[in-house]
Every structure is written in structure tokens, then in C-alpha cells.
Backbone as JSON, one array per atom type, in Angstrom:
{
  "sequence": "XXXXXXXXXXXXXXXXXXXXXXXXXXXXXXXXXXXXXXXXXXXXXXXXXXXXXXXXXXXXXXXX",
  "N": [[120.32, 407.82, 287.93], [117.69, 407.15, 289.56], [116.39, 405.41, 291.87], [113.88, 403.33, 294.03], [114.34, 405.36, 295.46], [116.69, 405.48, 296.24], [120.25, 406.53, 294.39], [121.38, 405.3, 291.56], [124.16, 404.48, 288.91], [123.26, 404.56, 285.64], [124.98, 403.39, 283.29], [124.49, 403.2, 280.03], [121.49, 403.92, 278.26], [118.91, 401.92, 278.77], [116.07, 399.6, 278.15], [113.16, 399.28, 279.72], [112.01, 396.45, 280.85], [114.45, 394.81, 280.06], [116.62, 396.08, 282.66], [115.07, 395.74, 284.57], [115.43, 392.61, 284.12], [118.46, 392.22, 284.53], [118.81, 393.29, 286.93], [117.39, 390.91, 288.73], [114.65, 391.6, 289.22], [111.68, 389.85, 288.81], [109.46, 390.1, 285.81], [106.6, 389.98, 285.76], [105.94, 390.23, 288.37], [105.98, 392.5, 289.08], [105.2, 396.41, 290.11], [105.75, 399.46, 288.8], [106.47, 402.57, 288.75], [107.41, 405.52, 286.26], [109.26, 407.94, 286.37], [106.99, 409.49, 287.46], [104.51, 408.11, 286.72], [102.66, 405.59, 286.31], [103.91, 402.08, 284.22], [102.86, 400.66, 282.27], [102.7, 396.62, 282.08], [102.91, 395.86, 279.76], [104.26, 398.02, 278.58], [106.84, 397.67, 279.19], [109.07, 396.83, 277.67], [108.92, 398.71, 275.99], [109.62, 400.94, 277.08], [112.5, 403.11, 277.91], [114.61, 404.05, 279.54], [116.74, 406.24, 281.39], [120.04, 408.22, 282.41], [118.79, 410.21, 283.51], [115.97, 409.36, 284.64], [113.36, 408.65, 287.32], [112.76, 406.06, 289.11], [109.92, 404.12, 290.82], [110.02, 401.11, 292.15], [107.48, 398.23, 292.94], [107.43, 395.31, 294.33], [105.44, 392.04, 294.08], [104.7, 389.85, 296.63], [103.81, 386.56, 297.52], [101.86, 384.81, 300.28], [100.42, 382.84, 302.95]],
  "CA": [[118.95, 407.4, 288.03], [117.08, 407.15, 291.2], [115.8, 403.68, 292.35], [112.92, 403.44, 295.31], [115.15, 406.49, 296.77], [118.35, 405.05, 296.01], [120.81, 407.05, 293.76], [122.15, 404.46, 290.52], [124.87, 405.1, 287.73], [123.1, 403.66, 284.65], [126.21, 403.44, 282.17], [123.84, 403.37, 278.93], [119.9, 403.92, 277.94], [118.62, 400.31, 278.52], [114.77, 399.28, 278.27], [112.32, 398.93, 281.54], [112.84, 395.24, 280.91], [116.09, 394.97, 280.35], [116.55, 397.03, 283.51], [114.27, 394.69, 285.47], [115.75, 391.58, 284.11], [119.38, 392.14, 285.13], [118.45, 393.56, 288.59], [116.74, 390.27, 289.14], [113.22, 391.6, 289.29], [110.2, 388.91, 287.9], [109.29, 391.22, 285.5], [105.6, 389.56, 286.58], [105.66, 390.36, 290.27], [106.33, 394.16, 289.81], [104.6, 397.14, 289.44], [106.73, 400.16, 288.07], [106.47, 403.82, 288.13], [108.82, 406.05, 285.96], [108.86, 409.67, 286.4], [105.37, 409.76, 288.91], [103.78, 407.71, 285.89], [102.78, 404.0, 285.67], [104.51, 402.04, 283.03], [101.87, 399.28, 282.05], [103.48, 395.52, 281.7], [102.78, 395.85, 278.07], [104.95, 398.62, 277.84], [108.1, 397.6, 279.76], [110.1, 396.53, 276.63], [109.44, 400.21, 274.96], [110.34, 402.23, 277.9], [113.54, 403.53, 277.72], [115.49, 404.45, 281.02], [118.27, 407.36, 281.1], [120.27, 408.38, 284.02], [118.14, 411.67, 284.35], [114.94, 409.34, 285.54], [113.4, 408.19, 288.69], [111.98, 405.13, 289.61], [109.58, 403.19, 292.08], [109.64, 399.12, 291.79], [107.52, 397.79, 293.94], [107.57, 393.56, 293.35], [104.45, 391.59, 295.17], [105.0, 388.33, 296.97], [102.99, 385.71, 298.06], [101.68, 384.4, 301.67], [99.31, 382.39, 303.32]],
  "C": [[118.65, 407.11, 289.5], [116.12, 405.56, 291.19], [115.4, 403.75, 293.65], [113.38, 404.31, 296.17], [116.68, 406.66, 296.71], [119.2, 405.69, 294.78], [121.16, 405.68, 293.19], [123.15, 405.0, 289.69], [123.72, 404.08, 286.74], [123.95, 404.02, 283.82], [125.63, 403.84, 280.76], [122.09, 403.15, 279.02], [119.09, 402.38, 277.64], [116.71, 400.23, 278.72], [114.26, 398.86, 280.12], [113.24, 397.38, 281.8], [113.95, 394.61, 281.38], [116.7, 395.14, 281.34], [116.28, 395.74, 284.69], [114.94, 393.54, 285.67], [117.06, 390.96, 285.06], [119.41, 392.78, 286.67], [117.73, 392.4, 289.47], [115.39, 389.98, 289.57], [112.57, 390.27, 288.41], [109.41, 390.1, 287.46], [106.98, 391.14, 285.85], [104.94, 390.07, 287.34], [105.79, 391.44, 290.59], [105.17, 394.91, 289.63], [105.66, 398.56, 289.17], [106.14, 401.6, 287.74], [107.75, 404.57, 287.65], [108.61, 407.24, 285.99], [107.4, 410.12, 286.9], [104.5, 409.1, 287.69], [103.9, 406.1, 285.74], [102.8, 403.48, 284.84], [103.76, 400.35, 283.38], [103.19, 398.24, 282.0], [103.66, 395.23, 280.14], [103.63, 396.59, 277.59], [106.31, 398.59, 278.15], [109.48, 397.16, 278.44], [110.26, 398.27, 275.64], [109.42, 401.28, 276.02], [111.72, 402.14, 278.21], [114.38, 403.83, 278.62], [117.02, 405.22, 280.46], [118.49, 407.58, 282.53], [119.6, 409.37, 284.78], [116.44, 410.86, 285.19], [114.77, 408.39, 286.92], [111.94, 407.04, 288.82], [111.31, 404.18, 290.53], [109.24, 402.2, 291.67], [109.07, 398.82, 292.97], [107.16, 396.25, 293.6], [106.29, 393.35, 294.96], [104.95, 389.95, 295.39], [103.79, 387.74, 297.87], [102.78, 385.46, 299.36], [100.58, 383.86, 301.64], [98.98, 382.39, 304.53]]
}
């Protein structure tokens, strides 16, 4: 799987979520394309991740 450019192994087919959670993302603070397609926050628990796709996380942070 491909991550913001970055080659991954994913071992098994784990949910966006899932995905997010253990990578330490706030699943919150992101926004998330999977295969050149944005994957609403609504749908991050029923998207599916395999090693064949490619993804851009980009997480927003605060300032003043």
C-alpha cells in the first residue's frame, strides 16, 4: 500500500479506521483519499484497505 508517497506492507485487509487508529491519526483531524477518491468520515469504518491501494492522509492542526 502506498501512504502520502510512502511504500507500506499492510499484513491483512483492515478498515480506514482501524488503519487510522493504530497509525495514531485523530480520525477527526484528517481528511483521506483512497484510490484519487474521497472517503467521507461517515464512511471510514466501511472502507476496506488492501495492499494493492494508495493513499493520501492529510490531518489539520490548529494555530493562532
Amino acid at each position: 500500500m502506498r501512504v502520502n508517497g510512502t511504500q507500506q506492507q499492510l499484513k491483512k485487509p483492515v478498515s480506514l479506521a482501524q488503519y487510522l487508529r493504530q497509525e495514531g491519526y485523530n480520525e477527526g483531524k484528517v481528511a483521506v483519499e483512497k484510490n484519487g477518491e474521497i472517503v467521507p468520515k461517515s464512511r471510514f469504518q466501511d472502507a476496506i484497505l488492501s495492499d494493492a491501494d494508495t493513499l493520501e492522509i492529510v490531518h489539520f492542526v490548529g494555530g493562532g
